[in-house]
LOLO-346480 format. One record per residue (C-alpha): z, y, x; residue in three letters. Coordinates in steps of 0.05 Angstrom, whole numbers, plus 32768, in hexadecimal, padded with zeros to 4 digits. Layout:
BEGIN
ZYXALA ...
END
This chain:
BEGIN
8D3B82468F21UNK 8D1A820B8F35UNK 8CD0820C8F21UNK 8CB481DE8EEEUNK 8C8E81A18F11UNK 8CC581A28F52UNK 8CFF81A38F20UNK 8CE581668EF2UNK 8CCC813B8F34UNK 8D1881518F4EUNK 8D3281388F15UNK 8D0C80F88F02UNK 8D1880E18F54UNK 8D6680F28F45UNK 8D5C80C68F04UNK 8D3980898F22UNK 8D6C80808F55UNK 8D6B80388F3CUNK 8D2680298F51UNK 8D2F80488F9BUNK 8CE2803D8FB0UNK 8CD3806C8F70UNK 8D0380A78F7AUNK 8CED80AA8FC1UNK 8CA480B78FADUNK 8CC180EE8F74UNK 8CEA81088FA9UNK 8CB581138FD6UNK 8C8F81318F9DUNK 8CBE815B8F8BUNK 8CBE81738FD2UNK 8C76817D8FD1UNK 8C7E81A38F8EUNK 8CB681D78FAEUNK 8C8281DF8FDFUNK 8C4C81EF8FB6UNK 8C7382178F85UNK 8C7E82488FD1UNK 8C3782558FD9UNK 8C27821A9007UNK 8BEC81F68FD8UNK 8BBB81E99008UNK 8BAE81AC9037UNK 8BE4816C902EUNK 8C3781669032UNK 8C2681659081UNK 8C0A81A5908BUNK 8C3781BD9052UNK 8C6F81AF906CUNK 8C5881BE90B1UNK 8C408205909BUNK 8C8482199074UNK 8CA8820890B6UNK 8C7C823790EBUNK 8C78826F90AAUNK 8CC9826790B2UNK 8CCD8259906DUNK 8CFA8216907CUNK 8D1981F890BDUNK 8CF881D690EEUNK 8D2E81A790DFUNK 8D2781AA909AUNK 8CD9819B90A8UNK 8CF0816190D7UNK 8D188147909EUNK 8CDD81539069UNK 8CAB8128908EUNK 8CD880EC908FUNK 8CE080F69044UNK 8C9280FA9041UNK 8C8780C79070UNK 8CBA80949045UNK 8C9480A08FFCUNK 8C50809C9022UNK 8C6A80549040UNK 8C7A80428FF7UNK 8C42805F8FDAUNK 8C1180369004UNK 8C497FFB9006UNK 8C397FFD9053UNK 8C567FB89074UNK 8C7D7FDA90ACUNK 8CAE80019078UNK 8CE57FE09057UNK 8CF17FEC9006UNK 8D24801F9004UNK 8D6880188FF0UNK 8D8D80418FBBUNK 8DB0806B9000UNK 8D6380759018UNK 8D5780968FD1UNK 8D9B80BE8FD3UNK 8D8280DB9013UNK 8D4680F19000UNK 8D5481038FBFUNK 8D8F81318FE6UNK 8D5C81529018UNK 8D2E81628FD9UNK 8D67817E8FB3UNK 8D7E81A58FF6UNK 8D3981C38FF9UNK 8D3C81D98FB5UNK 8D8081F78FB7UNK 8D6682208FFEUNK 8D22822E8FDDUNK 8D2C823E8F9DUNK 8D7A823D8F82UNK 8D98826A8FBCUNK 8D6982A08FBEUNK 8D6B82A78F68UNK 8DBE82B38F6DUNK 8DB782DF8FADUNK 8D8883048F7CUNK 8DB7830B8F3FUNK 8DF5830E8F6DUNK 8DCB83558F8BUNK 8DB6836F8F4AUNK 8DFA83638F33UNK 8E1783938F6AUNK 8DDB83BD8F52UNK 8DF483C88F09UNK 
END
């Protein structure tokens, strides 16, 4: 239930747990892809994420925890001085936030819908 783009970014991050610095950036994408696949297109992961969390549509923990997976790939993705290269447990957390937030966005509300139009039948 996962869409297309989130699931393969989810998947490639979960794959390239080897290379740490690489499955944070897919994990982040894949975060910015769940996102996306919600509605929230415009602006950047910011305001993305920032948006989802006042519509209610995640945590404010959740956002909390989103921005310090954004902020790690961005820190990679401009190899910034001041952050460290990740370690494989760096990946496995953000890999495990982006997997969360597809489970909560995506995976949970599909079986709540066949478990109700089971009860339906």
């Amino acid at each position: 239930s996962v869409p297309g783009a989130a699931r393969e970014y989810l998947l490639q991050a979960m794959n390239s747990r080897h290379a740490p610095a690489g499955a944070v950036m897919l994990a982040a994408s894949a975060v910015d892809s769940l996102l996306k696949a919600k509605g929230y297109d415009s602006g950047n992961l910011y305001s993305r994420i920032d948006k989802s969390a006042a519509d209610h549509l995640i945590t404010t923990d959740m956002a909390a925890w989103a921005h310090d997976v954004r902020l790690e790939a961005n820190g990679q993705r401009h190899a910034d001085a001041d952050f460290a290269l990740p370690t494989a447990v760096d990946a496995d957390r953000v890999i495990d936030f982006a997997k969360a937030l597809a489970e909560f966005l995506f995976v949970l509300p599909a079986k709540v819908a066949k478990g109700r139009a089971a009860v339906a039948d």
